[in-house]
C-alpha positions in Angstrom: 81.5 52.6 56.9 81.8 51.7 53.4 82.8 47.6 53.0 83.4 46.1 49.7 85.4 48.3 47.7 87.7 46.6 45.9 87.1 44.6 42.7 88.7 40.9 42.2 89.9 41.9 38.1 91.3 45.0 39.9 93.1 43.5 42.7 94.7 41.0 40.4 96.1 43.6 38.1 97.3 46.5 40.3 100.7 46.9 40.6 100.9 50.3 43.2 102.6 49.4 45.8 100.7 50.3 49.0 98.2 49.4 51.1 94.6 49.9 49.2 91.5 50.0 51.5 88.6 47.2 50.7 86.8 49.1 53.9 85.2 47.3 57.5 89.9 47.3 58.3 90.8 44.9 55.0 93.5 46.2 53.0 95.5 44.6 50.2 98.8 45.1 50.7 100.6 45.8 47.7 104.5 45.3 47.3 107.5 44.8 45.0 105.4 46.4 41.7 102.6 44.4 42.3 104.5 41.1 42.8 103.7 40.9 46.2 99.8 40.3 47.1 98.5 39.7 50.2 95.6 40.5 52.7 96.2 42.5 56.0 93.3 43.2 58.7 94.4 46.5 60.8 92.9 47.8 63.8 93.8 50.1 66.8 94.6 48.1 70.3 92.1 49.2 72.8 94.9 49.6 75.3 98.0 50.8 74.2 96.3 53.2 70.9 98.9 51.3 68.3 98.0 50.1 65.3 98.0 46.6 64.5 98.8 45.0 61.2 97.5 41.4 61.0 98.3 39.4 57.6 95.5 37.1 56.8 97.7 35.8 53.9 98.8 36.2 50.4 96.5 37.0 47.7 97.2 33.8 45.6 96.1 31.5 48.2 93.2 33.4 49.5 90.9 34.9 47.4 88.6 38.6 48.5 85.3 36.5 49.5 87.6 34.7 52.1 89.4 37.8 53.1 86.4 39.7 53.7 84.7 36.7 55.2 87.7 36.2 58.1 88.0 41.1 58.2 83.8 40.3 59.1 85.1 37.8 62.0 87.4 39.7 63.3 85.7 42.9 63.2 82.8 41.1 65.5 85.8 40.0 67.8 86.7 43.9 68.1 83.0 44.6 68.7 83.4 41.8 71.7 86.4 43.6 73.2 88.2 41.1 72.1 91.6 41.7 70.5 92.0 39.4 67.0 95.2 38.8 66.9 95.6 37.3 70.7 92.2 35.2 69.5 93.9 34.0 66.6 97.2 33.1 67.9 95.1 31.8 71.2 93.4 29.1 68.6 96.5 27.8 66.5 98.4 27.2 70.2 95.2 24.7 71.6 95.0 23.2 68.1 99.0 22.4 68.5 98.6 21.2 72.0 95.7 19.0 71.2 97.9 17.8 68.4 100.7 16.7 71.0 103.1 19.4 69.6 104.0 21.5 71.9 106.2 21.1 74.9 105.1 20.9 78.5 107.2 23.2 81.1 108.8 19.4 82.3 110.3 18.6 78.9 112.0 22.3 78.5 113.1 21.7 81.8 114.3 18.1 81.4 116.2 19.5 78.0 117.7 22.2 79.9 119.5 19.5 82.4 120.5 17.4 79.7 122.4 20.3 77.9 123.7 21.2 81.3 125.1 17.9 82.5 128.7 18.3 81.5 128.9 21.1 83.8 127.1 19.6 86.9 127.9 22.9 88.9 126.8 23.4 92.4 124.5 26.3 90.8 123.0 24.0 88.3 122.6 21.7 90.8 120.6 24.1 93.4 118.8 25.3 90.1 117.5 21.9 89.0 116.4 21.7 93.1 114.5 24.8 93.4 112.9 24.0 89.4 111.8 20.7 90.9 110.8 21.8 94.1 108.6 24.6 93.3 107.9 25.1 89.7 107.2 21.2 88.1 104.6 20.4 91.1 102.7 23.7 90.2 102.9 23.5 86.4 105.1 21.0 85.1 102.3 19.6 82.7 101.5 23.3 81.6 102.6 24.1 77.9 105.3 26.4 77.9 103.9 29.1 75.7 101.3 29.5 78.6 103.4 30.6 80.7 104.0 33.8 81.6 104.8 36.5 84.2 101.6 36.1 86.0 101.5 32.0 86.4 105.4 32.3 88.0 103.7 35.2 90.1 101.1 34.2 91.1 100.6 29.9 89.9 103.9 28.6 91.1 104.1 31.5 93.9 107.2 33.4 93.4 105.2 36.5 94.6 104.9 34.9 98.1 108.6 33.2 98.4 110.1 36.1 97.3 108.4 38.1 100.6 108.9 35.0 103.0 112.5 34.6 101.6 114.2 37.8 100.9 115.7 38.8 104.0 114.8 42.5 103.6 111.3 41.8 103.7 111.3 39.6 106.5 110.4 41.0 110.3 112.7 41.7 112.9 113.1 38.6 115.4 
């Protein structure tokens, strides 16, 4: 595989819009008659076969030594069977959450009662219940872009009270 291919003067004055290969899955991406700049990594997903366009930002604020030099850590990522864009998006969400800015499942769920106070239904009273009952002991602390089908499967136990619950799953007395 042939890495390097592109020249700085040349990238600064092209103006065909497209995406021109720099090799190892960097491309600059070309738009607008050469208005437009910026760096893209792209890679197949091991799992579903589609091709994944990751921007690593625009050409004025990173230059080709730092593009190649984040395309050379994500292409070791890929070698890991890892998948760079998950890693990347994986590292800004525990930088945010050490930062304090993100919100815990409790605070979306305290919000949600506040904007639903005027209408103190019996339904939204039952909801706020079963929320408090089952959900906040489990992961109420838990940031809420964390969760996802598998922690309200399998962490807070829907899975299991859905089976001892549901009356169609339950045995005959």
């Amino acid at each position: 595989m042939t890495i390097h291919k592109l020249k700085w003067s040349w990238c600064l004055k092209t103006t065909e819009d497209r995406l021109h290969s720099d090799g190892g899955n960097l491309f600059l991406q070309v738009g607008n008659d050469g208005a437009a700049k910026s760096w893209i990594f792209r890679y197949t997903d091991r799992r579903t076969k589609k091709k994944i366009l990751m921007e690593l930002g625009s050409m004025q604020t990173i230059d080709i030594a730092e593009a190649r030099k984040r395309a050379d850590a994500y292409r070791v990522l890929l070698n890991d069977g890892k998948d760079p864009k998950t890693e990347r998006d994986g590292a800004k969400l525990d930088a945010e959450i050490a930062a304090g800015r993100t919100k815990t499942v409790r605070e979306v769920r305290d919000e949600w009662e506040r904007a639903k106070l005027s209408k103190r239904s019996v339904h939204t009273r039952r909801a706020v219940r079963t929320v408090d009952r089952y959900v906040i002991p489990k992961i109420g602390d838990m940031p809420i872009q964390k969760v996802d089908s598998k922690i309200i499967l399998d962490t807070v136990g829907l899975r299991r009270l859905w089976m001892e619950r549901n009356p169609i799953h339950r045995s005959p007395a």
